[in-house]
C-alpha positions in Angstrom: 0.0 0.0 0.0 1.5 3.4 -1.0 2.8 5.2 2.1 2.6 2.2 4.3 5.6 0.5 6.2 4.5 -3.0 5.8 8.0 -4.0 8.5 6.0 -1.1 10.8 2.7 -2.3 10.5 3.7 -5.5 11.4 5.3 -4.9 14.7 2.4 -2.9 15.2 0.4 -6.4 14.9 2.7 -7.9 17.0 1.7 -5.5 19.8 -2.0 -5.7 19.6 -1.3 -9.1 19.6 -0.3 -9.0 23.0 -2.8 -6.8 24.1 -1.2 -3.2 23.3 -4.5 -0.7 22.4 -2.6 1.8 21.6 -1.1 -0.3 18.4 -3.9 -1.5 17.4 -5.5 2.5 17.9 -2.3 3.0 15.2 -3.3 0.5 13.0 -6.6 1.8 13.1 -5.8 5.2 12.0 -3.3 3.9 9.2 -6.1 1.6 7.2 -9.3 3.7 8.3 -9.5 5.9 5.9 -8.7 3.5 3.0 -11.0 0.8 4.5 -13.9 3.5 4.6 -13.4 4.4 0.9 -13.6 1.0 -0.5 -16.3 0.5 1.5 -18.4 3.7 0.3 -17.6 2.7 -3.0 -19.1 -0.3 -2.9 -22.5 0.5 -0.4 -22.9 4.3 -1.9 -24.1 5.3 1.5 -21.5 7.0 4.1 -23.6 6.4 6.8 -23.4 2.4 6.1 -19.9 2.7 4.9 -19.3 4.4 8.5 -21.0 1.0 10.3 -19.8 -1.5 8.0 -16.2 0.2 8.7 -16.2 -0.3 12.2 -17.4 -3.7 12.0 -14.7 -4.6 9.7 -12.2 -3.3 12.8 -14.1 -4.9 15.4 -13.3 -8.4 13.0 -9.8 -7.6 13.1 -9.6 -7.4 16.4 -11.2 -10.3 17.2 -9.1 -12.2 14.5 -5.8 -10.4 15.2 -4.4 -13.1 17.5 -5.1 -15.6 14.7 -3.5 -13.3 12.1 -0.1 -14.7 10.6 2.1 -12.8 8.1 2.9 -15.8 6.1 4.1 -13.5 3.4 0.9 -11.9 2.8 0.6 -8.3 3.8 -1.8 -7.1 6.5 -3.2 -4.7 4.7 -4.7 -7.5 2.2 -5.4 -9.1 5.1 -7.7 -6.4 6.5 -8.9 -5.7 2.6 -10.2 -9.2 2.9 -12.1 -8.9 5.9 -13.1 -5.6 4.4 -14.7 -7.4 1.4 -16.2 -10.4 3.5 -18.3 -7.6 5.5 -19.2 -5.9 2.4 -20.6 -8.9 0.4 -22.1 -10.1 3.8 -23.8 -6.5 3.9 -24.8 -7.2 0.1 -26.6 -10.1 0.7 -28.6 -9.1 3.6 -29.4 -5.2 2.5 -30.5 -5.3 -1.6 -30.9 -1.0 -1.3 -28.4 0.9 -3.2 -27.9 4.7 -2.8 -27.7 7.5 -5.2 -24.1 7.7 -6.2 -24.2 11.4 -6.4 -24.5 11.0 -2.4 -21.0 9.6 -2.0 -19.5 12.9 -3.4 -21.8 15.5 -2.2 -20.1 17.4 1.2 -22.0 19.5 3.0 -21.1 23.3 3.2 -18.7 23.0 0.1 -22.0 24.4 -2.5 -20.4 24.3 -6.0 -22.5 26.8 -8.4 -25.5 25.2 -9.1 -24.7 24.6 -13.6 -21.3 23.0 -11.8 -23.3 21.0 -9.7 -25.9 19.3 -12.9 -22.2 19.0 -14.6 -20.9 17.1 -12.2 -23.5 14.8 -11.7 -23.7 13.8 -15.1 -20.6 12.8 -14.6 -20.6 11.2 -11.8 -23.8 9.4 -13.1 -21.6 8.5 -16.3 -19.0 7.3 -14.2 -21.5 5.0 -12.1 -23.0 3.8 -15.5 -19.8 2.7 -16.4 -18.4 1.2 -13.5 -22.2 -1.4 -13.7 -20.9 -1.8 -17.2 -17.3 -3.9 -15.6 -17.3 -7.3 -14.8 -17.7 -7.9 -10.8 -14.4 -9.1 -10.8 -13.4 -5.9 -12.4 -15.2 -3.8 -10.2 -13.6 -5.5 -7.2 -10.3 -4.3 -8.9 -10.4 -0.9 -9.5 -12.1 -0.7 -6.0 -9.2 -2.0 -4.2 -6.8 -0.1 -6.1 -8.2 2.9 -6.3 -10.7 3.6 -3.8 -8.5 2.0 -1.0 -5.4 2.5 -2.6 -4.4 -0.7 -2.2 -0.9 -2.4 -3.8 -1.8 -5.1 -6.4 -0.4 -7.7 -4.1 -2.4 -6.4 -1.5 -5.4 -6.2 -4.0 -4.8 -9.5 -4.8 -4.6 -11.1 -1.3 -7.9 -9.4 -0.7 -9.2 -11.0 -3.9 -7.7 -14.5 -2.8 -6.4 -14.3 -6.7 -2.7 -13.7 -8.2 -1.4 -10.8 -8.6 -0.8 -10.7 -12.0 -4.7 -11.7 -12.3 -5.7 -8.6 -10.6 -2.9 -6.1 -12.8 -4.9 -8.3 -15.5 -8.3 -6.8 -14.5 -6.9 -3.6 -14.0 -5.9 -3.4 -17.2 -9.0 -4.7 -18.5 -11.1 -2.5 -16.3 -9.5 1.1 -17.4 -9.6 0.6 -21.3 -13.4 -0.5 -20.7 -14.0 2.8 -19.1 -12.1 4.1 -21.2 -14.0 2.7 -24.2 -17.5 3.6 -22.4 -16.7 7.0 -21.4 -15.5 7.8 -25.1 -11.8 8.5 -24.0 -10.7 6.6 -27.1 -12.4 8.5 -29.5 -10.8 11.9 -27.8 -7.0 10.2 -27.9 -7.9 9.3 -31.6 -8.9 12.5 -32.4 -5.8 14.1 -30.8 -3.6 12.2 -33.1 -4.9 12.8 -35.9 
């Protein structure tokens, strides 16, 4: 994971392991944010993505003494459990949110012909992240959203990690292709 200390992180484990709160209250505030994000991007409600991220911690907790490096990073680790609690949430909750609701923040008012602009983009965006395969979906998620490393991506995945570069790869020219990018590169050339 970009900006992570994977050597850190783990002695961090190795604390909460044996009990130290305030390492695990460190690991906490290192994969939060990142957890959240993947999470939103996937429930497109912040108030569920809040809940669903603190379950996912809770989890952690409760597996932590269980947890063993065994070459796999922790933060695909955690990304696992992250996905787990997500599909779990899927299955149980069939409601999906407005996707305009993930990116709207209250008291930062854009104009309001800014605000129908964005929107249709963001609407475009949403259209052609239903167009990816799940698999694909699941990709850019972890890679982007939660800015996970492809290793990490793919230990969350429980695939290789040149599967997930794979769907990566995949994923962006098929956005590409459905948001007309092509066309704009071709254009550009000539």
């Amino acid at each position: 994971m970009t900006g992570v200390d994977e050597v850190a992180v783990l002695r961090l484990v190795a604390a909460a392991k044996q009990g130290d709160a305030m390492a695990f209250g460190r690991i906490f505030d290192i994969y939060h944010g990142r957890v959240h994000r993947y999470i939103v991007a996937h429930t497109h409600n912040p108030a569920d993505a809040e809940d669903l991220t603190q379950v996912v911690f809770l989890k952690a907790l409760e597996a932590l003494p269980r947890y063993e490096a065994r070459g796999i990073p922790f933060g695909g680790w955690l990304f696992r459990l992250a996905r787990n609690t997500v599909i779990d949430h899927a299955r149980t909750h069939r409601e999906h949110a407005d996707l305009g609701a993930v990116m709207e923040r209250p008291g930062n008012e854009p104009e309001p012909g800014a605000n129908a602009v964005a929107r249709e983009e963001i609407e475009a965006v949403g259209q052609a992240l239903v167009a990816l395969t799940d698999e694909q979906r699941e990709a850019i998620a972890l890679r982007f959203f939660a800015g996970l490393s492809a290793r990490e991506a793919a230990t969350a995945m429980g695939r290789q990690e040149g599967t997930v570069r794979g769907l990566q790869f995949r994923a962006i020219a098929a956005l590409r292709r459905h948001l007309g990018l092509d066309a704009d590169d071709e254009d550009r050339r000539r």
